[in-house]
C-alpha positions as CSV (number, residue, x, y, z in Angstrom):
1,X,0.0,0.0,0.0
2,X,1.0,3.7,-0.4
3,X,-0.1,6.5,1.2
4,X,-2.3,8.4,-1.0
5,X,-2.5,12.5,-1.7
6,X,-5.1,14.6,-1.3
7,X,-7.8,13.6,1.4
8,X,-8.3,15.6,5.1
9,X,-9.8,13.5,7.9
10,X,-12.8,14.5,10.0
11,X,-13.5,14.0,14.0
12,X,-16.3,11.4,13.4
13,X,-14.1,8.7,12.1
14,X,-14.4,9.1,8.2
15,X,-11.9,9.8,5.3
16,X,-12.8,11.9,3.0
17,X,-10.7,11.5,-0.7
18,X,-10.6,14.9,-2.6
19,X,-9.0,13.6,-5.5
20,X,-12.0,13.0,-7.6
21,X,-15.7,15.3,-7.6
22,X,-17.4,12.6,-5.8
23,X,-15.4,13.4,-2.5
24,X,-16.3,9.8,-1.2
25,X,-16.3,9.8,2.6
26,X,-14.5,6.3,3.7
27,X,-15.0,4.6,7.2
28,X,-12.0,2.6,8.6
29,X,-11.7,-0.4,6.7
30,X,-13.7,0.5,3.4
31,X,-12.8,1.8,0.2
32,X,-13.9,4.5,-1.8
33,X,-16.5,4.1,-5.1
34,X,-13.0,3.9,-7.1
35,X,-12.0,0.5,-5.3
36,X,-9.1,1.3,-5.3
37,X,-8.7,4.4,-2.5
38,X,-8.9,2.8,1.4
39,X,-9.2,4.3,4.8
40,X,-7.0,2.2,6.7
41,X,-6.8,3.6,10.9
42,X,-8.2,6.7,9.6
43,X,-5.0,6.9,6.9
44,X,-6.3,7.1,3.1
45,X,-4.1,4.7,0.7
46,X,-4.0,3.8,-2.7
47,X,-4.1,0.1,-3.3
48,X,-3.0,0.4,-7.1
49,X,0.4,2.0,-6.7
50,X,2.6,0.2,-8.9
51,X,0.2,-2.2,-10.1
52,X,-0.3,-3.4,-13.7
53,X,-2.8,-4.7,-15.3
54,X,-2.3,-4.0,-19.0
55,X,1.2,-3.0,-20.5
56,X,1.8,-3.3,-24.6
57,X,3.6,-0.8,-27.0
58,X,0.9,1.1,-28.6
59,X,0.5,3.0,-31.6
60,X,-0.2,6.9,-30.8
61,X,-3.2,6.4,-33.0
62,X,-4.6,4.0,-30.7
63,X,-5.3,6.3,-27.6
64,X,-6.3,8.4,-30.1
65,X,-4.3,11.4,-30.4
66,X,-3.8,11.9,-34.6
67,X,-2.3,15.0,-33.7
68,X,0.0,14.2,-31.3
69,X,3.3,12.6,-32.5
70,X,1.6,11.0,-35.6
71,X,3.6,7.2,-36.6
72,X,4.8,6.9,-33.0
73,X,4.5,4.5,-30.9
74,X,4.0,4.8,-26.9
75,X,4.3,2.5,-24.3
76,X,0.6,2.2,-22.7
77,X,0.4,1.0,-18.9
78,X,-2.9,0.4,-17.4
79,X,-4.2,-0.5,-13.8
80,X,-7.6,-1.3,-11.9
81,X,-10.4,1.4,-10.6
82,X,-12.1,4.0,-12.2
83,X,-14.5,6.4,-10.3
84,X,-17.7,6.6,-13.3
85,X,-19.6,3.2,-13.9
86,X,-20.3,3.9,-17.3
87,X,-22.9,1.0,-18.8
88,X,-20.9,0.4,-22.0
89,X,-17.6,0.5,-20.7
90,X,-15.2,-1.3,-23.1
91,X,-12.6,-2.1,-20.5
92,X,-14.5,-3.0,-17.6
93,X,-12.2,-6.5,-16.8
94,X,-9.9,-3.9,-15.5
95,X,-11.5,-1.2,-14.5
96,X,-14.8,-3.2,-12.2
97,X,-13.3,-6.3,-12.3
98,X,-10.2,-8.2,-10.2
99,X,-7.5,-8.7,-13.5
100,X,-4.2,-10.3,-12.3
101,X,-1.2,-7.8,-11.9
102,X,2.3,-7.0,-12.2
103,X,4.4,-4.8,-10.0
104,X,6.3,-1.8,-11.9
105,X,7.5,0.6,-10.3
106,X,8.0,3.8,-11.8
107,X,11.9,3.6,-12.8
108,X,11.1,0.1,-13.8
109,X,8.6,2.0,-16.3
110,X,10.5,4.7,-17.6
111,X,13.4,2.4,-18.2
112,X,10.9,-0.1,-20.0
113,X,10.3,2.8,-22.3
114,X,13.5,3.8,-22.8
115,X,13.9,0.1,-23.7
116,X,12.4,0.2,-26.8
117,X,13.8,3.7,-27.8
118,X,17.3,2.0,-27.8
119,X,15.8,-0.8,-29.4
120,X,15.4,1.6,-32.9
121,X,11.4,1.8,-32.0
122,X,9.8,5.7,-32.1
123,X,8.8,5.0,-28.4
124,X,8.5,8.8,-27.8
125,X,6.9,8.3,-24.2
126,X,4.4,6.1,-21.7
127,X,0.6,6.5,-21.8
128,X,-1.6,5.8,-18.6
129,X,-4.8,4.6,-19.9
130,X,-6.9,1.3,-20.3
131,X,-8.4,1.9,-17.0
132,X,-8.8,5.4,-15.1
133,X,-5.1,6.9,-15.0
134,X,-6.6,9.4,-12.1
135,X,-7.3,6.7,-9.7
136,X,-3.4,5.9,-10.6
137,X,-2.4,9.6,-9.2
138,X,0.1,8.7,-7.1
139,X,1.7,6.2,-9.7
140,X,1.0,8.1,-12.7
141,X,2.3,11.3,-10.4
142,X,5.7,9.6,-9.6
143,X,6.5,8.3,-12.9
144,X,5.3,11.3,-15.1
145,X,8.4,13.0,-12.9
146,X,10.7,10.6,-13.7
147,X,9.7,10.5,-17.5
148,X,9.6,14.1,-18.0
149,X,13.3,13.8,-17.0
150,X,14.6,11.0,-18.8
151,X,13.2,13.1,-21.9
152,X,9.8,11.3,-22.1
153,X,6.1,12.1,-23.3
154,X,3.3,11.5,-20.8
155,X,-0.3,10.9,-22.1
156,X,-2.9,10.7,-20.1
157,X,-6.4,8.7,-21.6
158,X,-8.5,9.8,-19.1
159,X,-12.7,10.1,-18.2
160,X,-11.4,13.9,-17.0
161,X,-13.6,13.1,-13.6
162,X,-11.1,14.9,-11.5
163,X,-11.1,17.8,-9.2
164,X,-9.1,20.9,-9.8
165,X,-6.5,20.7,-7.6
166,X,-4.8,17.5,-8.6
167,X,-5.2,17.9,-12.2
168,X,-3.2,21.6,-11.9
169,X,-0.5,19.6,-9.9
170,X,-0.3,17.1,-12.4
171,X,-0.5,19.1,-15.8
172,X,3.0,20.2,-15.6
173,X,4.4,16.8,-16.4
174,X,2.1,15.9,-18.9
175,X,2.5,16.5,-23.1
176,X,-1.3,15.0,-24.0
177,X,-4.3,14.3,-23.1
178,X,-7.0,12.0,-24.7
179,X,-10.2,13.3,-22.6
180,X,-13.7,11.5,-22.9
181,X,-16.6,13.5,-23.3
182,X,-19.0,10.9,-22.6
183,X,-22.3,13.2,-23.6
184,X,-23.2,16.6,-23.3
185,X,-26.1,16.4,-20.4
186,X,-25.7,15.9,-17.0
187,X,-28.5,13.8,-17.5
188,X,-26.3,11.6,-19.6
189,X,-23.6,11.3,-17.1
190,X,-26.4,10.4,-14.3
191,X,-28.1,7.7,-16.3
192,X,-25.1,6.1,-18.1
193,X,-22.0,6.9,-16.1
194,X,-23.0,7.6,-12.1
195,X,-21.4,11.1,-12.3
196,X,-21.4,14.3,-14.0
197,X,-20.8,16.7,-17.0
198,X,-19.6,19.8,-15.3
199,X,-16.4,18.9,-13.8
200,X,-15.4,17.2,-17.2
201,X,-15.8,20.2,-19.1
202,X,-13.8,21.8,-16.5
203,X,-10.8,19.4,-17.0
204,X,-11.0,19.9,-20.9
205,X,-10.9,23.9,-20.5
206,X,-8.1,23.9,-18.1
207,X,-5.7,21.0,-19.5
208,X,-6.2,22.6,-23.1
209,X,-4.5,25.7,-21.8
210,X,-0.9,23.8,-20.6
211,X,-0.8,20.2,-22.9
212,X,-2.3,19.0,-26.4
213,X,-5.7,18.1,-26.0
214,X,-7.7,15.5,-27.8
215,X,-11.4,14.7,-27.3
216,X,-13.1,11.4,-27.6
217,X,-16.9,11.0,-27.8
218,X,-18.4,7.8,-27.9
219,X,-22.3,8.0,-29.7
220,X,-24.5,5.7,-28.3
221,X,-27.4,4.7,-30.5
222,X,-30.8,7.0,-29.0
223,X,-28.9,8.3,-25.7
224,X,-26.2,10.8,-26.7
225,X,-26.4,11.0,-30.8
226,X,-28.9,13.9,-31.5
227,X,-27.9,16.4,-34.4
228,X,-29.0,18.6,-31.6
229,X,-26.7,16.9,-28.8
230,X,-23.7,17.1,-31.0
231,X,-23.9,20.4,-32.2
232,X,-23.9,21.8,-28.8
233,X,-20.8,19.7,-28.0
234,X,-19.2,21.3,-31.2
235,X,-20.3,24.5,-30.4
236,X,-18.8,24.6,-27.1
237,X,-15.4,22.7,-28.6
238,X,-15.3,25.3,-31.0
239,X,-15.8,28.1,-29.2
240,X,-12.3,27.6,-27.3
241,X,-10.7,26.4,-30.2
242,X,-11.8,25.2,-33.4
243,X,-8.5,23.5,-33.8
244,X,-9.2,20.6,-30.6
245,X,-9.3,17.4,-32.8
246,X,-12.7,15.7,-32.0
247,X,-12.6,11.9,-32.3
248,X,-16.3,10.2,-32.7
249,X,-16.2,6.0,-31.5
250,X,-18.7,3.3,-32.7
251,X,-20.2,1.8,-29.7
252,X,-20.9,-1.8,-30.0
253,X,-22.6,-3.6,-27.2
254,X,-20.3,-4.5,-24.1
255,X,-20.6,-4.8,-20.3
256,X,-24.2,-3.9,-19.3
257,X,-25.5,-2.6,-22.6
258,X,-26.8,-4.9,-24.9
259,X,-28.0,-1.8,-27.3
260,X,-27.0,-2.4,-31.1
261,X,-24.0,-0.4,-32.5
262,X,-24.2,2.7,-34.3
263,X,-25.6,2.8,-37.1
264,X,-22.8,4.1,-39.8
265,X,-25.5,6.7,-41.1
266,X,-25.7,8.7,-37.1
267,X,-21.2,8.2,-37.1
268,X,-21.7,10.1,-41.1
269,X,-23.8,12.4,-39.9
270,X,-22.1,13.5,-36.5
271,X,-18.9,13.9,-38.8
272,X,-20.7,16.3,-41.2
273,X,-22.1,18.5,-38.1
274,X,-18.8,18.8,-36.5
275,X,-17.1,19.6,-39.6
276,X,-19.4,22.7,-40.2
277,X,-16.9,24.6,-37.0
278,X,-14.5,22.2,-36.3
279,X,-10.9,21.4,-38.4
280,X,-10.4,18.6,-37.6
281,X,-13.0,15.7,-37.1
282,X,-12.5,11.9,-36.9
283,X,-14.3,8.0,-36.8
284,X,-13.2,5.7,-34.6
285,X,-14.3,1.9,-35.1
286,X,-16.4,2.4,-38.1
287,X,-14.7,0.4,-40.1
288,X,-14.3,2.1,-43.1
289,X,-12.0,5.3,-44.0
290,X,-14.0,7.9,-44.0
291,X,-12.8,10.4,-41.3
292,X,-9.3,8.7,-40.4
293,X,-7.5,11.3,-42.8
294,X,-6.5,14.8,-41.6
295,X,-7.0,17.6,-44.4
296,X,-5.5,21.0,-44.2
297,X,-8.3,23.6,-42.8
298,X,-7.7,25.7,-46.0
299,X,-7.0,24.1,-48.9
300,X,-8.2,20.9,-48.0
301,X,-5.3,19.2,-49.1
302,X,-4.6,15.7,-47.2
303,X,-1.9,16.0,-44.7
304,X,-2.0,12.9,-43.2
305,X,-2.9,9.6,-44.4
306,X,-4.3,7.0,-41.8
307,X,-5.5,3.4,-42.9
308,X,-6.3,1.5,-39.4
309,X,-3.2,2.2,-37.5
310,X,-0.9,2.7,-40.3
311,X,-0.2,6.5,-40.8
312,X,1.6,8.9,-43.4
313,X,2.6,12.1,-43.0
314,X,1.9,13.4,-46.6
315,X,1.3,17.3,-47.3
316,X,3.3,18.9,-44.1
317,X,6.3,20.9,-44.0
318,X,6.8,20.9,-40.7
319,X,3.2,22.2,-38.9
320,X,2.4,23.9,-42.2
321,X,0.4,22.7,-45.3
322,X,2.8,21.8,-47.9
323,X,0.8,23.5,-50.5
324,X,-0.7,26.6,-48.6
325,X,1.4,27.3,-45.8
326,X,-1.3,27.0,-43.5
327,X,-0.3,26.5,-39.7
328,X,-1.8,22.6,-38.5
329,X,-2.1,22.0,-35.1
330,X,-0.5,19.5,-34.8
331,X,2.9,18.1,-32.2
332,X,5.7,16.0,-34.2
């Protein structure tokens, strides 16, 4: 076990965890709604520190950040916990269930990624993801540190269900961000994922301002997919900056929802509403190509090429468009 950060104790025996917005009070002996967080003679540890449950060398595109070291690859660690219980979860052996793990400690990680750098792999850093990284904070806090010296990228895939004052001690060491915006209603979150919209859309508008920031919405089939739904999410993307790559995912049934998937048509027609005030729009899990490429802004010229998770950078020089010198957001 290892201590954890952020929590305050109160006179009538309880533990209260202020690392995520549900501020879970914890009586000696339980756990938090995270699993993974327990009050232990009125001490709050983390039970995951060090703890893997999923480790594999991953391409960048896989998180997905497209605009975020595009062709690399990244070494993705995952643990157990996460603090939303989100119905269709599509890792929920790791994140609600009991997976085996293996201990790596934070050196052990960052040397593991520098592994494959001296190898001749483009390893350019480690991701924490599969599972919630912020119920990893501690972990994810120590070897972000160690990364960031030894020259490292640190991506976070993350539900952004955090409160404010870990995520602004955290930010400094971390170069991405893959953030889920699961819907845009609180009514949504309640439903479907036991928590809330605000405090996301807080996470997105301050980690945007200090790291490259990707979002990830996944359309589920009657719940989250309205025209009307999804142009207030564009709106509100756009309107800090119509240069956030938004990533739209196929749901297909898993864990408790048995809905079917998305029908191709409602993924088509997301795509052409966010491309009305957005640059750059993509599909995930659709099967098909349409929206894997990234096309310049201005001339519409394609700039990268992306079949599955092969990617090629074809019409930048630099972070400008080959043919119209038009500045790409992009990181290489």
């Amino acid at each position: 076990m290892h201590e954890a950060m952020f929590w305050h104790k109160k006179d009538n025996g309880l533990v209260f965890c202020e690392l995520c917005p549900k501020g879970c009070g914890i009586r000696d002996g339980h756990r938090g709604f995270c699993r993974v967080r327990e009050n232990k003679e009125d001490v709050l540890y983390t039970l995951n520190y060090s703890k893997v449950s999923s480790c594999a060398l991953d391409p960048m595109e896989k998180k997905p950040l497209y605009h975020f070291y595009p062709g690399s690859l990244v070494l993705s660690l995952g643990t157990v916990g996460c603090n939303l219980r989100c119905g269709f979860c599509q890792n929920w052996q790791i994140a609600h269930g009991d997976p085996n793990t293996l201990k790596l400690p934070p050196k052990e990680a960052v040397d593991l990624a520098l592994e494959q750098r001296d190898k001749g792999l483009p390893c350019v850093g480690i991701a924490y993801t599969y599972s919630e990284p912020f119920m990893w904070y501690e972990y994810v806090y120590d070897t972000a540190r160690l990364a960031r010296a030894a020259g490292l990228q640190n991506v976070l895939v993350t539900n952004g269900y955090v409160r404010e004052e870990p995520l602004k001690k955290l930010l400094p060491c971390i170069d991405a961000m893959n953030i889920d915006v699961k819907g845009f209603t609180d009514h949504y979150y309640k439903e479907n994922c036991a928590g809330h919209l605000e405090p996301v859309l807080r996470t997105v508008e301050i980690a945007r301002q200090q790291c490259h920031v990707e979002i990830t919405t996944l359309l589920v089939p009657g719940l989250n997919d309205s025209p009307a739904e999804i142009k207030e999410l564009v709106n509100w993307i756009a309107g800090m900056d119509p240069d956030i790559p938004l990533h739209f995912s196929r749901y297909f049934p898993n864990y408790k929802f048995d809905l079917p998937p998305t029908p191709a048509a409602t993924m088509h027609r997301a795509y052409e509403i966010a491309r009305e005030k957005l640059n750059y729009v993509f599909l995930g899990n659709l099967g098909d190509p349409t929206g894997q490429n990234t096309y310049c802004p201005q001339c519409n010229k394609l700039l990268i090429k992306r079949g599955g998770y092969q990617t090629e950078v074809v019409g930048l020089d630099g972070q400008a468009c080959r043919e119209c010198g038009q500045a790409i957001a992009i990181k290489l």
